[in-house]
C-alpha positions in Angstrom: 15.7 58.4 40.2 19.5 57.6 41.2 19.8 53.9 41.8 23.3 52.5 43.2 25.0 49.1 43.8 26.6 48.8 46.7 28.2 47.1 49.0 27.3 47.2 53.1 29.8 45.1 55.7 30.3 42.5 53.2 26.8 42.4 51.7 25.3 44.0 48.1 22.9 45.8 48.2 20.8 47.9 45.4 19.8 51.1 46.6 18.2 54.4 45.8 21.0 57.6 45.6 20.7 60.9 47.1 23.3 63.3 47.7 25.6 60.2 49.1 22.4 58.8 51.3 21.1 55.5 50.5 17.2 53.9 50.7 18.3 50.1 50.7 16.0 48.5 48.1 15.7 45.0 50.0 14.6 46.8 52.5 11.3 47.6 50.9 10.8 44.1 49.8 12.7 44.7 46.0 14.8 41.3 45.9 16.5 42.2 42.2 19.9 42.0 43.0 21.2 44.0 39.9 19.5 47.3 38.3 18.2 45.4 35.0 16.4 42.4 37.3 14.1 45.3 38.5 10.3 45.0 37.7 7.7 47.0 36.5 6.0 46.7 40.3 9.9 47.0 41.4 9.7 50.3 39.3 6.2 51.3 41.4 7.2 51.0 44.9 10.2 52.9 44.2 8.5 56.0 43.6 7.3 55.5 46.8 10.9 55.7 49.1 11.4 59.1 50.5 13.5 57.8 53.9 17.3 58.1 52.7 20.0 57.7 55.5 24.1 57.5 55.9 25.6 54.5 55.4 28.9 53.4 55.2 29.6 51.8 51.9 31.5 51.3 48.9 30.7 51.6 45.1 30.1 48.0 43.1 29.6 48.2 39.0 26.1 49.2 38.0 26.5 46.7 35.2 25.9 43.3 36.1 28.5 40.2 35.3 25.9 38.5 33.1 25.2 41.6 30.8 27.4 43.0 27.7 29.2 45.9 27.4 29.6 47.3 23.6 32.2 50.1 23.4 32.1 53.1 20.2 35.7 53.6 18.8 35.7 57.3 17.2 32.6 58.7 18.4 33.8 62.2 18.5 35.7 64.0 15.5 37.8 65.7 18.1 39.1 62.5 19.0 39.2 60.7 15.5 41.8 63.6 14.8 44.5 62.1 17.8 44.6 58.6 15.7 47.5 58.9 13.0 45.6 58.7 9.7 42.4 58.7 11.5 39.1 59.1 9.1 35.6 60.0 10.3 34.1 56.3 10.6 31.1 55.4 7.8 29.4 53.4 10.9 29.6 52.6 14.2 33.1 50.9 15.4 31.8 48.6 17.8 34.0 46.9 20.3 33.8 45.0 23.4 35.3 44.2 26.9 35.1 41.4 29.3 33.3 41.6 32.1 36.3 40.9 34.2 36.9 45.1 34.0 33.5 46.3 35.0 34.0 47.6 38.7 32.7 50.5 40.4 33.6 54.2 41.6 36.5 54.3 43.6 38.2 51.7 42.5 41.2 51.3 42.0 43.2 50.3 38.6 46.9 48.4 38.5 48.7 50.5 35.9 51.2 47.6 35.1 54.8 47.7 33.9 55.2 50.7 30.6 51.5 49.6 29.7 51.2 53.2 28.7 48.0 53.4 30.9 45.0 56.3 29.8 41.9 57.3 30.1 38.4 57.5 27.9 35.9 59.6 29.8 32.1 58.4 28.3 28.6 58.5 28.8 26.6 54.9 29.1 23.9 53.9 28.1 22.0 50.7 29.6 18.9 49.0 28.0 16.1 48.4 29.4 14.0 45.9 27.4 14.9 43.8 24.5 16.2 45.4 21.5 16.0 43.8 18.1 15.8 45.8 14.6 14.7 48.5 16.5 14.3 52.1 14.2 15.9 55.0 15.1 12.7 57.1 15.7 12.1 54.9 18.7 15.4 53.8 19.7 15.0 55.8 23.1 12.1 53.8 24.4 14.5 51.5 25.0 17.0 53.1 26.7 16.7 52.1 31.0 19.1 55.0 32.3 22.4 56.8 31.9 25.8 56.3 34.2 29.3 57.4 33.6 31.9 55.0 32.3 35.9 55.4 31.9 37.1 53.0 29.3 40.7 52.7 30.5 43.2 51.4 27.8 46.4 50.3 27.5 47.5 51.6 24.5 50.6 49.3 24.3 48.5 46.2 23.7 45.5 48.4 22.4 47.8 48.5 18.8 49.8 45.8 19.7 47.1 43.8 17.2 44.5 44.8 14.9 42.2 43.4 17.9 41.6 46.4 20.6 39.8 43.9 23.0 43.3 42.7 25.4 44.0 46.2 25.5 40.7 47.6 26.6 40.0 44.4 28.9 42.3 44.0 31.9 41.3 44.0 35.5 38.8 46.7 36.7 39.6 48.7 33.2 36.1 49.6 32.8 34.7 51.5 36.4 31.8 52.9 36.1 29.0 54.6 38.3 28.8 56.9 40.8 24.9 55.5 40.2 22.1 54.7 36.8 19.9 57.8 36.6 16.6 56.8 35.3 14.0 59.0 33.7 15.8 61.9 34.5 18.0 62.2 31.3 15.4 63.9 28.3 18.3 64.4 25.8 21.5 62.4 25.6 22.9 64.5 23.2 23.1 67.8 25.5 25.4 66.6 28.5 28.5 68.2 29.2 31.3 65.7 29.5 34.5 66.2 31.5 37.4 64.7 32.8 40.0 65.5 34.4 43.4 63.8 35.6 44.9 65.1 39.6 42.6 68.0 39.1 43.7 68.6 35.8 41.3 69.4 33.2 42.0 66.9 30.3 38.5 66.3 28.5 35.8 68.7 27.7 32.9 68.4 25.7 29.4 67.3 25.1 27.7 64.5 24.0 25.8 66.5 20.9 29.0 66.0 19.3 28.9 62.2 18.8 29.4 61.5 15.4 26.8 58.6 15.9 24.3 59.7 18.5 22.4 57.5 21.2 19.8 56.8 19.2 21.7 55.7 16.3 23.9 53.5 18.2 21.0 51.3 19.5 19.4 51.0 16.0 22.5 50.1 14.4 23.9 47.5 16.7 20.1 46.1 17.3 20.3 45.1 13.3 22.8 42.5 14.4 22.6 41.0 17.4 20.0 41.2 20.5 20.4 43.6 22.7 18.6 42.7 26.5 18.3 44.2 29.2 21.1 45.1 31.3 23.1 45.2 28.2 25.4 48.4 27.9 26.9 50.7 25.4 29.4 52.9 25.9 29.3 55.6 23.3 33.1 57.0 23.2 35.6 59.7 24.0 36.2 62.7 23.3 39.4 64.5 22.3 42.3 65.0 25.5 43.4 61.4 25.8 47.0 61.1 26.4 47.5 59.1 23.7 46.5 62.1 21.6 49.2 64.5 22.9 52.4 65.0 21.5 54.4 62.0 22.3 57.0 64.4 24.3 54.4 65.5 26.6 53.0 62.2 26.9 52.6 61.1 30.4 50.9 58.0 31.1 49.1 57.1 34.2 50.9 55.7 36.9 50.9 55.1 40.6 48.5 57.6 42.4 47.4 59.4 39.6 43.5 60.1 40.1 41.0 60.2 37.0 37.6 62.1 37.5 35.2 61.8 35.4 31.9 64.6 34.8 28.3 64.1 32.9 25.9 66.7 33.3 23.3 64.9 36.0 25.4 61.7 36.3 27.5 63.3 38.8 31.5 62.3 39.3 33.1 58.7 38.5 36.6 58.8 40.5 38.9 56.3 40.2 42.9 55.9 41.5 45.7 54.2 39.5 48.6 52.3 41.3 
């Protein structure tokens, strides 16, 4: 199933996804107001909702303002290979942004004044129950669904520091959506990933080529700190940032530039820069 947050004349609403028609949860008696608050009995009468119908709406964040987002630096050796003096990672590089950039597709992104603006096309992953020292034989189970996510940068004040996290955390830097897909994902390491920039295409891979897979990701982190549910991780980029281009042909984004984003059964995560 395809579940959505969105919003309805001023009003949020979870709802089931299909082909841009919408089953409004509350509707059907489901009072969770974000996709991780959703019960096992939640879970039961969805399976139930065949009546989809048009609506007139816009996209909110499928993560939640109370949950974490944990981002993977150099997931992919393609990309490890646009970082000057870039080496293949030992472990995870785990980072995080505020919750201040999680918004939802369609949004729109402020590109700022030379904040050299790009783009990180990436497959999400949100849990669905709690995580601690979890194995990575089993580290699926815990997985709730899969969504698209574009971890937009600035490189300027991405290396301004050693710290990435100003960089990677202003307004809206982190949309994501178009909706979760749960149970419909059997292997997260088998999904193309593309994206492209006014049409362009910039980014195009798959996720089998994550240097640390899914699986990996969730056992590692889980070693450390709690993961609960709702929480998210976003797993990394491939190669065909701008920031890995030659710097003559480096074009930042700026005002109207559009940035689509492509998983295999995720569907498209657009968002516009001004």
């Amino acid at each position: 199933m395809k579940i959505a947050s969105v919003t309805i004349d001023n009003k949020n609403h979870l709802a089931l996804y299909r082909e841009g028609k919408l089953a409004l949860l509350d509707d059907y008696g489901i009072k969770a107001t974000s996709v991780a608050e959703l019960s096992h009995d939640d879970f039961a009468k969805l399976k139930d909702i065949n009546r989809f119908q048009d609506y007139t709406f816009s996209y909110n964040s499928i993560i939640d303002q109370k949950s974490s987002l944990l981002c993977i630096g150099l997931n992919y050796k393609s990309h490890v290979s646009e970082h000057a003096g870039g080496k293949i990672p030992e472990t995870p590089v785990v980072f995080s942004k505020a919750n201040n950039a999680f918004t939802g597709n369609h949004s729109i992104v402020q590109t700022g004044n030379g904040m050299h603006m790009d783009y990180e096309g990436e497959l999400c992953v949100m849990i669905g129950k709690t995580a601690r020292n979890v194995g990575e034989a089993n580290a699926l189970n815990y997985v709730l669904g899969y969504f698209i996510g574009n971890d937009v940068s600035s490189r300027l004040m991405q290396y301004k520091t050693t710290q990435f996290f100003l960089g990677k955390s202003f307004d809206n830097f982190y949309p994501n959506g178009p909706y979760i897909s749960i149970g419909e994902i059997n292997d997260p390491q088998n999904l193309t990933i593309q994206t492209r920039v006014n049409g362009e295409l910039r980014q195009d891979s798959n996720t089998g080529l994550m240097i640390f897979p899914v699986n990996k990701l969730i056992s590692y982190i889980s070693q450390f700190m709690t993961l609960r549910p709702g929480d998210c991780i976003s797993t990394g980029t491939p190669a065909g940032v701008i920031m890995g281009m030659p710097e003559s042909n480096q074009k930042w984004l700026g005002k109207g530039d559009k940035v689509e984003v492509q998983i295999t059964g995720l569907g498209k995560l657009e968002t516009t820069f001004e």
